[in-house]
DSSP file (Angstrom, degrees, kcal/mol; ACC not computed):
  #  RESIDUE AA STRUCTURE BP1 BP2  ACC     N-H-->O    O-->H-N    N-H-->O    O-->H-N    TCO  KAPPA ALPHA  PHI   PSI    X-CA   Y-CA   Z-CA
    1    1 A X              0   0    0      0, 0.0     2,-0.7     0, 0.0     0, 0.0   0.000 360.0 360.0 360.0 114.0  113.3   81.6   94.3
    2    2 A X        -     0   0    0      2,-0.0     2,-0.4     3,-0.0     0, 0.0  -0.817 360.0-171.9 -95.4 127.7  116.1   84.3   93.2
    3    3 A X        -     0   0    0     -2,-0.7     2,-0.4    39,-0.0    39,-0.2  -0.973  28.7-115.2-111.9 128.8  114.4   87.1   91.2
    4    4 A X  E     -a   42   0A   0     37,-1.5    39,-2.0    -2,-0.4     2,-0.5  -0.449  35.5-133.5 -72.8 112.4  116.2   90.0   89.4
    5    5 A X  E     -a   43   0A   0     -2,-0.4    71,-2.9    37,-0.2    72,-1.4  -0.836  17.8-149.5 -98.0 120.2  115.1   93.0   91.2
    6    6 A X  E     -ab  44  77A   0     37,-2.5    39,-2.3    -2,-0.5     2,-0.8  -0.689   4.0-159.5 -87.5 101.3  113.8   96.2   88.8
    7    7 A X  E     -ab  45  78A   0     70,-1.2    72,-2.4    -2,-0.3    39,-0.2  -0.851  14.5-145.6 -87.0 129.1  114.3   99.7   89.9
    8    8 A X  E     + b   0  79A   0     -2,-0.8    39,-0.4    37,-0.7     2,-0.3  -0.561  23.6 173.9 -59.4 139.1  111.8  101.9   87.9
    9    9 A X  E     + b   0  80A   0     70,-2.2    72,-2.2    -2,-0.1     2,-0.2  -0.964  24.1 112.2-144.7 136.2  113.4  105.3   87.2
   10   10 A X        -     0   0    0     -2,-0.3    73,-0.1    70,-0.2    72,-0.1  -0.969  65.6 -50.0 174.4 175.2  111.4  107.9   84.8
   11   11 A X        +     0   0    0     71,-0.9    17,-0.2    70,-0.3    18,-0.2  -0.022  46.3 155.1 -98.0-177.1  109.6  111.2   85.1
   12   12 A X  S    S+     0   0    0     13,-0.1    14,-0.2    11,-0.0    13,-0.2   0.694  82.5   8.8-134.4 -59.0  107.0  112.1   87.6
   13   13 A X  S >  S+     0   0    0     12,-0.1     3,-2.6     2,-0.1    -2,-0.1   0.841 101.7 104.1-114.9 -68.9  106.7  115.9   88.3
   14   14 A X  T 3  S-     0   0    0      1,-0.3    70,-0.0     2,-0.1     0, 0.0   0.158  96.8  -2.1 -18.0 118.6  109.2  117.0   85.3
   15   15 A X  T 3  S+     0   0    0      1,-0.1     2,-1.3    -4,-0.0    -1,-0.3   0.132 100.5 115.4 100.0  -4.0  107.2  118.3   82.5
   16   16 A X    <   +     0   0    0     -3,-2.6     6,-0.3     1,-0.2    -1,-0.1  -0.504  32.5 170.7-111.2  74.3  104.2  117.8   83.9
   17   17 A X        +     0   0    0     -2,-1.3    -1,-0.2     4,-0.1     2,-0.1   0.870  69.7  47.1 -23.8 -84.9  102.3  121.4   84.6
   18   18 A X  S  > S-     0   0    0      1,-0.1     4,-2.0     4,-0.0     5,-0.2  -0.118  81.8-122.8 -86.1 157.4   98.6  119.6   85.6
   19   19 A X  H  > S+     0   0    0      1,-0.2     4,-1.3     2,-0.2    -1,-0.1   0.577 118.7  60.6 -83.0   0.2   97.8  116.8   87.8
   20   20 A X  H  4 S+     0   0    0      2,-0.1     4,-0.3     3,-0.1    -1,-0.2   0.889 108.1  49.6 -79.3 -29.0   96.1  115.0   84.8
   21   21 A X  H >> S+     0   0    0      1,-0.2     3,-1.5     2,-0.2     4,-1.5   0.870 109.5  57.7 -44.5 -63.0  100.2  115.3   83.3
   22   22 A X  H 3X S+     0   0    0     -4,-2.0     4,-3.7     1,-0.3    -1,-0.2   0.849 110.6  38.1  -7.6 -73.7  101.2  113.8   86.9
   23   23 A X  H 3< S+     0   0    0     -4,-1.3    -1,-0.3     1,-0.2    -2,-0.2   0.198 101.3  66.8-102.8  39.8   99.3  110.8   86.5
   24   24 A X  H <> S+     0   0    0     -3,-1.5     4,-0.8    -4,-0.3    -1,-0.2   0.654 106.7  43.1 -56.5 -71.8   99.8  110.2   83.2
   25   25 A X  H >X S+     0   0    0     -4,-1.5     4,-2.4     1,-0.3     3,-2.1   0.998 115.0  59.1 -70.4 -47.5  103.8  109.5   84.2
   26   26 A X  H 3X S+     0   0    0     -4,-3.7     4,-3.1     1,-0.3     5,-0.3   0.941 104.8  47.3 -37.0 -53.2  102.1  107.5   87.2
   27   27 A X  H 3> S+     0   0    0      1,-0.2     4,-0.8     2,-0.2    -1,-0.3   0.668 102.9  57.6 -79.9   0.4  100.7  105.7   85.0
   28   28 A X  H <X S+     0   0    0     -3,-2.1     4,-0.8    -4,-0.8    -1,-0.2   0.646 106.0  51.7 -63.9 -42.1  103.6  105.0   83.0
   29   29 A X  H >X S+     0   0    0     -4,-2.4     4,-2.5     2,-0.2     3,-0.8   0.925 110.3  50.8 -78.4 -29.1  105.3  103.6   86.0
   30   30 A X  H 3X S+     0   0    0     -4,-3.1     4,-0.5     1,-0.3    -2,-0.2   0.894 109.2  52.1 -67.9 -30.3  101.9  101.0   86.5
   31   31 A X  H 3< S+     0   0    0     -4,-0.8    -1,-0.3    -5,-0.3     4,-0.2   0.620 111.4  47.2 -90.1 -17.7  102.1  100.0   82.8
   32   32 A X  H XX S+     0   0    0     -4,-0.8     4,-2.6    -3,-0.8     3,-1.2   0.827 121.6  35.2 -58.2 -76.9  106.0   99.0   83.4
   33   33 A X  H 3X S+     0   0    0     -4,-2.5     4,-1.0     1,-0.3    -2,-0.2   0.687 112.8  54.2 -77.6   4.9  105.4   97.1   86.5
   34   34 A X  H 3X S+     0   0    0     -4,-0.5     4,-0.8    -5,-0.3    -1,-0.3   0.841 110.5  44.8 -85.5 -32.3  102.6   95.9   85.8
   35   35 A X  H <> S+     0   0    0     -3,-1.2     4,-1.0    -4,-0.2    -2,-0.2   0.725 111.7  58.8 -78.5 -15.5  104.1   94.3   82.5
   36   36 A X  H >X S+     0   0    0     -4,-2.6     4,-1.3     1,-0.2     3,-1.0   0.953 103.4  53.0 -87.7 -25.7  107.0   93.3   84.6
   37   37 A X  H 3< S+     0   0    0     -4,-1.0    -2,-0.2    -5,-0.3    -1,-0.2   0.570 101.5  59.3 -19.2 -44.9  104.7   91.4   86.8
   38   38 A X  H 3< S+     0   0    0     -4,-0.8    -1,-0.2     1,-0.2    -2,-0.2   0.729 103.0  44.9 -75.8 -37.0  103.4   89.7   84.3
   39   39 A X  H << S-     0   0    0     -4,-1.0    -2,-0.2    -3,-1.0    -1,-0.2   0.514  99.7-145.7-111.0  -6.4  106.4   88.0   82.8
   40   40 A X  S  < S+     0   0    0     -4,-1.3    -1,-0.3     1,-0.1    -2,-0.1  -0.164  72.9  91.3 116.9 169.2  107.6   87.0   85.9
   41   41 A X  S    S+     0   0    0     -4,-0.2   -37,-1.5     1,-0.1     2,-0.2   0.439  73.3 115.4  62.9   2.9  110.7   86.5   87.4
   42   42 A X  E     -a    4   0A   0     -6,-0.4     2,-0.4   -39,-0.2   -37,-0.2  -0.612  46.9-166.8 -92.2 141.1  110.8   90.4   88.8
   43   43 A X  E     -a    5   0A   0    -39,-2.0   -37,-2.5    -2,-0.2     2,-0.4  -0.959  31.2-157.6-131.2 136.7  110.7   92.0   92.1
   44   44 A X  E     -a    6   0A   0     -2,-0.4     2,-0.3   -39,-0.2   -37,-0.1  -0.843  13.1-158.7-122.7 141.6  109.9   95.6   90.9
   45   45 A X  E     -a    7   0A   0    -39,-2.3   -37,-0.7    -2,-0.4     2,-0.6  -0.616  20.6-169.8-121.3  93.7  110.8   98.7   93.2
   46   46 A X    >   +     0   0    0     -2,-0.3     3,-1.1   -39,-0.2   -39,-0.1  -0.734  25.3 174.2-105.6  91.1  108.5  101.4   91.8
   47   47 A X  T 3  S+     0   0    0     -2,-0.6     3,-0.3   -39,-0.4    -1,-0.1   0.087  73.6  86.7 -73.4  24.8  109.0  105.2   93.0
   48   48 A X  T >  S+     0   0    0      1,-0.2     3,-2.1     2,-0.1     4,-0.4   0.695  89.1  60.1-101.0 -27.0  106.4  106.3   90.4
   49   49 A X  G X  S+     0   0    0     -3,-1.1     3,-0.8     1,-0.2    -2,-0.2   0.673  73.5  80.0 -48.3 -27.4  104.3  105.3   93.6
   50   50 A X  G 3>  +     0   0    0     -3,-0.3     4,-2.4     1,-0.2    -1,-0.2   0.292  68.8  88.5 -68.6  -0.7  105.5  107.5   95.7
   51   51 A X  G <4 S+     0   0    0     -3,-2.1    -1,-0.2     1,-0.2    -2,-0.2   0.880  89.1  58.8 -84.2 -33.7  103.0  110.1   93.8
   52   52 A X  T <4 S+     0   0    0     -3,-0.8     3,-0.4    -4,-0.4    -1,-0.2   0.779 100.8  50.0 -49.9 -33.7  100.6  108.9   96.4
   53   53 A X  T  4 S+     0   0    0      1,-0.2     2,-0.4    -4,-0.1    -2,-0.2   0.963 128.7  19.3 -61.2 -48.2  102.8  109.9   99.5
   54   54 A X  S >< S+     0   0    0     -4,-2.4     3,-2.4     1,-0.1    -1,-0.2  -0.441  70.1 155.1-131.3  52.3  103.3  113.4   98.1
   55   55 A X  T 3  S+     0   0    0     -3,-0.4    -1,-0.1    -2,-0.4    -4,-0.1   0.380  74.0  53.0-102.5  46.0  100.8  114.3   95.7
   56   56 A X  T 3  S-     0   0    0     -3,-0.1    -1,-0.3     3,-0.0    -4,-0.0  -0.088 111.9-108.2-125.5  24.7  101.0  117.7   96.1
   57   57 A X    <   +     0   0    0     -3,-2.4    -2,-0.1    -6,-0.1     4,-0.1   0.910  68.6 142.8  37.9  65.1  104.9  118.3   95.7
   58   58 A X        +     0   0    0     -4,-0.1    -1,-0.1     2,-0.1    -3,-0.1   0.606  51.2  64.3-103.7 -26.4  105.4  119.0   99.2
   59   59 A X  S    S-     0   0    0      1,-0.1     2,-0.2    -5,-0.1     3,-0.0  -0.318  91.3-105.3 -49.7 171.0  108.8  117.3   99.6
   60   60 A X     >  -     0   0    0     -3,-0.0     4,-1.9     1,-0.0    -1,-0.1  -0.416  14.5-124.0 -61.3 151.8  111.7  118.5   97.7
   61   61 A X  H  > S+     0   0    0     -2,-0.2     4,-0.9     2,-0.2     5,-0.4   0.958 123.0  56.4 -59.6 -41.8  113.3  116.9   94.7
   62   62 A X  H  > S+     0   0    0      1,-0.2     4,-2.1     3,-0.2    -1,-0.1   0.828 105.2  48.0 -64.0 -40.9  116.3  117.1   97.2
   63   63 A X  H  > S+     0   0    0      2,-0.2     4,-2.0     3,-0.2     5,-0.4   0.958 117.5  42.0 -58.2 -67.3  114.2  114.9  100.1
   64   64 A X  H >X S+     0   0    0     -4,-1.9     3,-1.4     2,-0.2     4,-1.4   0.725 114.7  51.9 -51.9 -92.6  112.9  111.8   97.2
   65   65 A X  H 3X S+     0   0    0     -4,-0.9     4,-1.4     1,-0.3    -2,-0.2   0.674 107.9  45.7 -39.8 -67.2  116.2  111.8   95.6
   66   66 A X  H 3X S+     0   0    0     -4,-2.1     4,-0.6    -5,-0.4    -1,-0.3   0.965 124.5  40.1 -45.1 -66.2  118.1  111.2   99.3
   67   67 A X  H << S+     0   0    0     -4,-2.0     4,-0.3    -3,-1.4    -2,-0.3   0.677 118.5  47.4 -45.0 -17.7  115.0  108.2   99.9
   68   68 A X  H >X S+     0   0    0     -4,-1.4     4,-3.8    -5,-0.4     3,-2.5   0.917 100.5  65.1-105.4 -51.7  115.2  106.9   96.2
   69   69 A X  H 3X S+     0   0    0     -4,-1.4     4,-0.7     1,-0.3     2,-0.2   0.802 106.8  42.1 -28.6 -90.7  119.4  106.5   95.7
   70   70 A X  H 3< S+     0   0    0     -4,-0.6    -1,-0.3     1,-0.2    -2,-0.1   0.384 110.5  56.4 -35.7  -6.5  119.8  103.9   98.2
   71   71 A X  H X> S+     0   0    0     -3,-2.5     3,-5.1    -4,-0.3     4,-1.7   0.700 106.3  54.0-104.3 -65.8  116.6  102.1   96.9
   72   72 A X  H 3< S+     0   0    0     -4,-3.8    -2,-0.2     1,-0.2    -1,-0.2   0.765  97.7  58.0 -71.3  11.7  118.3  102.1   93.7
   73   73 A X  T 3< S+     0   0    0     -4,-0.7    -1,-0.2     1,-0.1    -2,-0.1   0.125  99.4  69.4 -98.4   7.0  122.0  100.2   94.9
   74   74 A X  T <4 S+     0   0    0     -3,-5.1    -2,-0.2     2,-0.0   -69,-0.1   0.808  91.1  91.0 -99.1 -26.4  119.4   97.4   96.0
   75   75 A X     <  -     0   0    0     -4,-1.7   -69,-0.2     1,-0.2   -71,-0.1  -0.246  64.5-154.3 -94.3 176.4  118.8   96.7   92.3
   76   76 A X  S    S-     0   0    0    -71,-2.9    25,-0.5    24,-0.1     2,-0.4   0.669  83.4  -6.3 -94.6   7.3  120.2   94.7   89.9
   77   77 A X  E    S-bc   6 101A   0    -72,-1.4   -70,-1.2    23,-0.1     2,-0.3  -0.943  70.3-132.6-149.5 178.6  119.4   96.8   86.4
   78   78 A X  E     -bc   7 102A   0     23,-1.3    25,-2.5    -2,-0.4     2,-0.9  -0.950   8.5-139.1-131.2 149.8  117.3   99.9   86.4
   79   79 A X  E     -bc   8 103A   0    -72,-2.4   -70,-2.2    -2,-0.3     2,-0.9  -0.888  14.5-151.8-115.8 115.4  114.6  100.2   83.9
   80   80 A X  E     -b    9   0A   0     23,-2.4     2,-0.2    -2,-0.9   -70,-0.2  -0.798  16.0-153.1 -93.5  96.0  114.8  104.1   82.5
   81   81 A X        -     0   0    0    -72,-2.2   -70,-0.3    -2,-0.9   -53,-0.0  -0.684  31.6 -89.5 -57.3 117.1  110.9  104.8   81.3
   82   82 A X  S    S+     0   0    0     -2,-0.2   -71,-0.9   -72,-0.1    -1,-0.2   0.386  82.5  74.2 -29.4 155.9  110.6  107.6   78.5
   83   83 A X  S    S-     0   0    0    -73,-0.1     2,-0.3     2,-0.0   -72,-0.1  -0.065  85.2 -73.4 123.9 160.2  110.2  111.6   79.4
   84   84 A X        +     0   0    0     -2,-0.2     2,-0.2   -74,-0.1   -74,-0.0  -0.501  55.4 163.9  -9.1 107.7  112.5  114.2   80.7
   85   85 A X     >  -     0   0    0     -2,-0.3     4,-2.9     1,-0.1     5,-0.2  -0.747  35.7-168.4-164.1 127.6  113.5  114.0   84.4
   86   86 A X  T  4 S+     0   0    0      1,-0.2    -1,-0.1    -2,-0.2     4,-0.0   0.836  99.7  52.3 -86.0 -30.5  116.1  115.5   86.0
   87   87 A X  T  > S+     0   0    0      2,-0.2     4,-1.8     1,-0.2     3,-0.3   0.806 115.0  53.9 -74.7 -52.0  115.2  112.9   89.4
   88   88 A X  H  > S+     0   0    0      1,-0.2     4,-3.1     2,-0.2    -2,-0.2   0.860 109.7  38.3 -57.3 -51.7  115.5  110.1   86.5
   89   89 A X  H  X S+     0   0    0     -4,-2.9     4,-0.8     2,-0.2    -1,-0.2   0.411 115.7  52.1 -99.8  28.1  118.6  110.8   85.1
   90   90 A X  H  > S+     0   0    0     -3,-0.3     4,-1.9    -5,-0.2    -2,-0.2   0.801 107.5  54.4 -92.3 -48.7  120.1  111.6   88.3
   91   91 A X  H  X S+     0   0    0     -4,-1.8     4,-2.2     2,-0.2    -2,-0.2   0.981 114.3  41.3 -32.4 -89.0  118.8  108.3   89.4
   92   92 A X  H  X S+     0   0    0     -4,-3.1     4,-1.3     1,-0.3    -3,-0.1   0.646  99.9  65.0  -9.1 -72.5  120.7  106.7   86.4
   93   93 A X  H  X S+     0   0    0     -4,-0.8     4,-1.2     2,-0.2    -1,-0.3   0.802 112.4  43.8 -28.7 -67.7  123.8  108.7   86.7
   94   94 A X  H  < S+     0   0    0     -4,-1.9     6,-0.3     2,-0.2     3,-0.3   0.914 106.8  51.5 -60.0 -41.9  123.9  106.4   90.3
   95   95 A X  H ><>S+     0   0    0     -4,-2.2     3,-4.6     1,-0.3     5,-0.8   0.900 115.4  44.1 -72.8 -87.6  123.0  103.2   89.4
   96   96 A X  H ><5S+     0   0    0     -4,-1.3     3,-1.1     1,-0.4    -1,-0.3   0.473 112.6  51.5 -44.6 -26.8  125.9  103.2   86.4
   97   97 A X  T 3<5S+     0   0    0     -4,-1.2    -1,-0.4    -3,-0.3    -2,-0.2   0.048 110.3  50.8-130.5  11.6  128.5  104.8   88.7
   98   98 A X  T < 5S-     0   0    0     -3,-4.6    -1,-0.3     2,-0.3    -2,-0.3   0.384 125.9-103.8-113.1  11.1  127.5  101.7   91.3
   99   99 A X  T < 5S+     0   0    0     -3,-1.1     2,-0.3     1,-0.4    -3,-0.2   0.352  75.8 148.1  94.0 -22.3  128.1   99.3   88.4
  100  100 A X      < -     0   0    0     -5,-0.8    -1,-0.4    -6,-0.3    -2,-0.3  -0.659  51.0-117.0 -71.2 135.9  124.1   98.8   87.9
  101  101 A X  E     -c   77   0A   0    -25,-0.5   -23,-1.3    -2,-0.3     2,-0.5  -0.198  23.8-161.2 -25.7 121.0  122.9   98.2   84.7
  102  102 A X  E     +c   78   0A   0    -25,-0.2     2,-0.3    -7,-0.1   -23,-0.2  -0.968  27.0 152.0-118.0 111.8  120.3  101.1   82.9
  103  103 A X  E     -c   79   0A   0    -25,-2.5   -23,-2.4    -2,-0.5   -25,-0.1  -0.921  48.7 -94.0-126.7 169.0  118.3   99.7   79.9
  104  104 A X     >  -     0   0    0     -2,-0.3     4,-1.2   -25,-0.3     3,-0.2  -0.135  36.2-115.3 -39.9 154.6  114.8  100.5   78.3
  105  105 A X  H  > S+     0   0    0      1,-0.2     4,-1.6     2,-0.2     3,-0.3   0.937 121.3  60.9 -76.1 -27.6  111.6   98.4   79.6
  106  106 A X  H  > S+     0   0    0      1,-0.2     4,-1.1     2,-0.2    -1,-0.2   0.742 104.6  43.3 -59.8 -31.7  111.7   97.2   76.0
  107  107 A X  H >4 S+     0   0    0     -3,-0.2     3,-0.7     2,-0.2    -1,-0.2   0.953 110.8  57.3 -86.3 -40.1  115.4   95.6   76.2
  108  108 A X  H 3< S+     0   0    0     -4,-1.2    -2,-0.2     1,-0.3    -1,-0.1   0.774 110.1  39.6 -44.1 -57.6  114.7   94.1   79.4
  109  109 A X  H 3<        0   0    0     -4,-1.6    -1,-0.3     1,-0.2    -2,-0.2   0.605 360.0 360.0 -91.5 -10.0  111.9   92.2   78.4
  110  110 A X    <<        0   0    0     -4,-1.1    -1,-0.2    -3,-0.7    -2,-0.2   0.460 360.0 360.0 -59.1 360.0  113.3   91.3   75.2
């Protein structure tokens, strides 16, 4: 079964003072894969998880960003989730300059 594989990219720590702000964008990335889930035909790779490794911002931006690049050259589109995130459009900025595709979850599923 060949499935279009999703990278999530969107913010996480950016803007987000308090830890309810945090998991707020966490939960922005669960309401994306979860809706990509739903319709099917997705294999979603979702760093908005990754708030569980580290959820006390003890990595570096520099440290995710080195783990998350290669993650995103496995997919084929990247799905760019609303907020301000400097990790996001960095993210972005790679996937277009490998030739992957960046849309909204909204175009994607359309």
């Amino acid at each position: 079964m060949s499935r279009t594989i999703v990278y999530l990219s969107g913010p996480l720590s950016t803007n987000a003072p308090t830890l309810h702000d945090r998991l707020a964008n966490v939960g922005g990335f669960i309401d994306a894969h979860r809706a990509l889930m739903e319709r099917g035909g997705y294999s979603v790779i979702d760093p908005g998880l990754t708030f569980y490794v580290d959820p006390n911002e003890g990595y570096s931006h520099e440290s995710w960003i080195a783990a998350d690049l290669p993650l995103v050259e496995l997919a084929h589109v990247v799905v760019r989730l609303p907020g301000a995130s400097r990790g996001a459009d960095e993210e972005c900025q790679h996937a277009m300059d490998c030739g992957i595709p960046v849309v909204t979850l909204a175009e994607l599923l359309e």
